[in-house]
N, C-alpha and C positions, 0 to 999 in steps of 0.2 A: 218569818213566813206565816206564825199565826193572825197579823191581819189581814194576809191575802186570802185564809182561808175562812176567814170571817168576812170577806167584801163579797165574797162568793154565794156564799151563805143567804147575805141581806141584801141580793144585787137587787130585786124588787120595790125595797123601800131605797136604795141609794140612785137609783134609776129616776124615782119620784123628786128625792130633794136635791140631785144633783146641781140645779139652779140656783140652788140657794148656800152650794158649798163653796167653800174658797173666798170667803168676801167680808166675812165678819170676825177674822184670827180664831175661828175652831175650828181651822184644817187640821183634816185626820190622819196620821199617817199611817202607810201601808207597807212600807220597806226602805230601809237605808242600804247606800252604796257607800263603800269608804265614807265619807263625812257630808254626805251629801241625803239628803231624805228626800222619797215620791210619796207624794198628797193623794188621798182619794181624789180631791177635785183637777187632778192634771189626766188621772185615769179617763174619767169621765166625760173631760172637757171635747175629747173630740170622737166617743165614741158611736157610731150609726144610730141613728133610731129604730126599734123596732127589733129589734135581736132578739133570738130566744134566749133562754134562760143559758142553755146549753152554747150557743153562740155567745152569749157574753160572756160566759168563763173564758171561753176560749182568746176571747179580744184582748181581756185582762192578763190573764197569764204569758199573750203576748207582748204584751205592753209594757208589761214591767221586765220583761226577758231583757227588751231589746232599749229598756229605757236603762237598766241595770248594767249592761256592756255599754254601751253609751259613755255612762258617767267612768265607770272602769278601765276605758280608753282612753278619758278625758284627765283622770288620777293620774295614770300612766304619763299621758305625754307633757304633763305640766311638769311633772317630777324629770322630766329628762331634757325637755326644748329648755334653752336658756331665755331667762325672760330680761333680753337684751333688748336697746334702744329702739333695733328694728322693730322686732315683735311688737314693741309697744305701739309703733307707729304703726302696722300694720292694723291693728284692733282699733287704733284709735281713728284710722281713716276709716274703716268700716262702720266704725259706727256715727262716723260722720255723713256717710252715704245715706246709711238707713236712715235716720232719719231726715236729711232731707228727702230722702224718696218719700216719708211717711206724710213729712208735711206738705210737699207736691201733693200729693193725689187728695188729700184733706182741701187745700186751696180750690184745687181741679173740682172737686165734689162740689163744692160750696158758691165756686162764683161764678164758672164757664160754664156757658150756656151749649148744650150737647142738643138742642131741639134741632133738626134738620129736616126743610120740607123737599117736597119730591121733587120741586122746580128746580131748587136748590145742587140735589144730587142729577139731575138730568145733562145742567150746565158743566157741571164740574166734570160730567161721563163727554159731553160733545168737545169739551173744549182737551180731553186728554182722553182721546179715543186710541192712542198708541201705548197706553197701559196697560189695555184691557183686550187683547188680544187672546182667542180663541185657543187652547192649548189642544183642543180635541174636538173631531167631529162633532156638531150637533145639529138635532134635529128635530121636530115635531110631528105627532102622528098619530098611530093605532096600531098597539102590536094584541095578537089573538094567537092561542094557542087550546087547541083541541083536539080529543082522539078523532083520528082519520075515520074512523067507521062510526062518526056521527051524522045523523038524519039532514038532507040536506045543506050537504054542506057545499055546494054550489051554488044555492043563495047565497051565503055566506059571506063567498069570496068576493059578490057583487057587494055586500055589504061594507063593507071592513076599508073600502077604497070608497069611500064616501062619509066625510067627517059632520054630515050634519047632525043634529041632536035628536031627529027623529031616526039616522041610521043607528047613532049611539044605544038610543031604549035597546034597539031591538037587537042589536050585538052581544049587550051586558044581558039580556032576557034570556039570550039563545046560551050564553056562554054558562048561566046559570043553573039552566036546564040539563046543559049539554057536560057538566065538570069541567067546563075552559075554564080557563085562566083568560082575561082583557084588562091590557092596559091601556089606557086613553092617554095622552100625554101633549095633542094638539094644544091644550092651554100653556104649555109652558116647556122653556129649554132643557131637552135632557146631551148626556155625551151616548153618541152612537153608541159608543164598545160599549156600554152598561147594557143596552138592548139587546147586543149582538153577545152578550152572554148568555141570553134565555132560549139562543135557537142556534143548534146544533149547523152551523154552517160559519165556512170563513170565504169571506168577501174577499175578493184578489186586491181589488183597490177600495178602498171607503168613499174617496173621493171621486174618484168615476164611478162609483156606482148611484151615488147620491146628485153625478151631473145629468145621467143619461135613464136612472129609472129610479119608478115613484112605488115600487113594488118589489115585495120580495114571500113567494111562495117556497116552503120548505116539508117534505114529508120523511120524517126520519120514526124508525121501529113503528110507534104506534098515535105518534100523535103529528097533526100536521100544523103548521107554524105558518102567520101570514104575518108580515109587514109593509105597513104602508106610511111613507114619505111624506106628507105636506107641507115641509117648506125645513130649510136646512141653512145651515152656515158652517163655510169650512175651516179647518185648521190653519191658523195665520192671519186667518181675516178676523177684523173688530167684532168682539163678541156683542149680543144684543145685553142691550141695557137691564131688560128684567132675567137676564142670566147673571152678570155681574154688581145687581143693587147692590146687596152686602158686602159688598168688595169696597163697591163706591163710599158706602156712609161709612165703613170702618176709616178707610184712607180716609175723608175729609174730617172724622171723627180727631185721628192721630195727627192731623197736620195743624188742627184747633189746639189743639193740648201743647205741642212742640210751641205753636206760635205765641199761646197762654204764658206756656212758664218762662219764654223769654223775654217775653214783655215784663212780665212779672218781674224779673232777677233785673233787668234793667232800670224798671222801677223802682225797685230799691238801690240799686246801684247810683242812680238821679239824687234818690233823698240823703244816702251817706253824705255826696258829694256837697248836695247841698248845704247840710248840717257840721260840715268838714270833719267827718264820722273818721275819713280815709287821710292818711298820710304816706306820699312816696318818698323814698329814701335815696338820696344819689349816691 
């Protein structure tokens, strides 16, 4: 335990050359478990930046708690699981996984091309518009929220239903004036309920209210609440495209990689064949 309480000590200067530990066989060690020893540089290797002094003791002394049962568990069950045929082949399929998964995503890194233009993702949205279905109200608009005994606030209300940019100055002017709260949101798709969480009222329908009105006045204790509607899309129907971009380039993102690595595995499977690498057995 005394060089855990020496790591403590110099956690300042071990903080500094931590980069430089583990790499050239003067790893230090800080505690053994059964036959098994913890490195300053495993301490280190994944510790936050920026930690006090006091927060680093604390990462440390956790680290080695839970890296010390760890091994202690690990003592335990080798000493007890029989390390029969299966076992073997269990460990040895695993890490036959892992690394190919390691050399998948190395290849993936290296040689697929992950550039995706906007043309690109628009077709891919038009032509599989039954993916991307709307899971919740949405809609575009102007929500404002102000105390009710603010100056003028029947301009206001004429304001707030009017998305131009010269209404906008003068809403965000007033509301700054006035301690509102204005959300703008006409640029871009939000889900109803997110909005309909800032204003003390429930809507009997979302969707009839979103068919039949573009407005929603609310005066609850001391502040009065407007919402206003400019254009919406309801639940079930194909959501807009600048709501599900990242939806789109992730999908076409995973369907490149799936299509990558089987090309990939096939084309090695061509060259075995060719090189008569492969032999079947009747």
């Amino acid at each position: 335990m005394k060089h855990v309480l020496l790591l403590l000590m110099l956690m300042p200067a071990l903080l500094k050359t931590c980069g430089n530990s583990g790499g050239d066989g003067d790893r230090i060690p800080l505690a053994k478990a059964g036959s098994e020893i913890i490195y300053k540089d495993e301490v280190l290797q994944g510790m936050p930046v920026g930690l006090s002094a006091k927060d680093s003791a604390t990462y440390v002394r956790q680290f080695l708690k839970n890296r010390i049962k760890e091994l202690l568990v690990y003592e335990k069950a080798v000493d007890n699981i029989p390390q029969n045929q299966e076992m073997k082949d269990l460990v040895e399929n695993y890490r036959r996984s892992l690394i190919i998964y390691e050399y998948q995503q190395q290849v993936l890194n290296e040689k697929m091309q992950t550039e995706i233009s906007e043309s690109e993702m628009m077709d891919f949205y038009k032509s599989h518009t039954d993916r991307f279905v709307a899971e919740h109200n949405l809609a575009k608009g102007i929500f404002v929220k102000v105390p009710k005994n603010a100056p003028d606030l029947e301009k206001l209300k004429k304001l707030y239903k009017n998305s131009s940019s010269e209404s906008f100055e003068k809403i965000e002017k007033y509301c700054v004036q006035n301690a509102g709260l204005f959300e703008y949101f006409n640029d871009k798709w939000v889900s109803l309920d997110d909005i309909m969480d800032n204003i003390p009222y429930t809507l009997g329908s979302q969707s009839e209210f979103l068919r039949n009105r573009s407005t929603l006045e609310v005066v609850e204790r001391d502040f009065c609440y407007l919402l206003y509607i400019d254009d919406y899309v309801l639940s079930g129907n194909t959501a807009p495209f600048e709501y599900v971009r990242d939806d789109v380039k992730n999908i076409m993102i995973n369907t490149r990689k799936t299509d990558f690595i089987h090309q990939f595995e096939q084309q090695l499977l061509n060259e075995a064949e060719k090189k008569r690498r492969i032999k079947y057995y009747k």
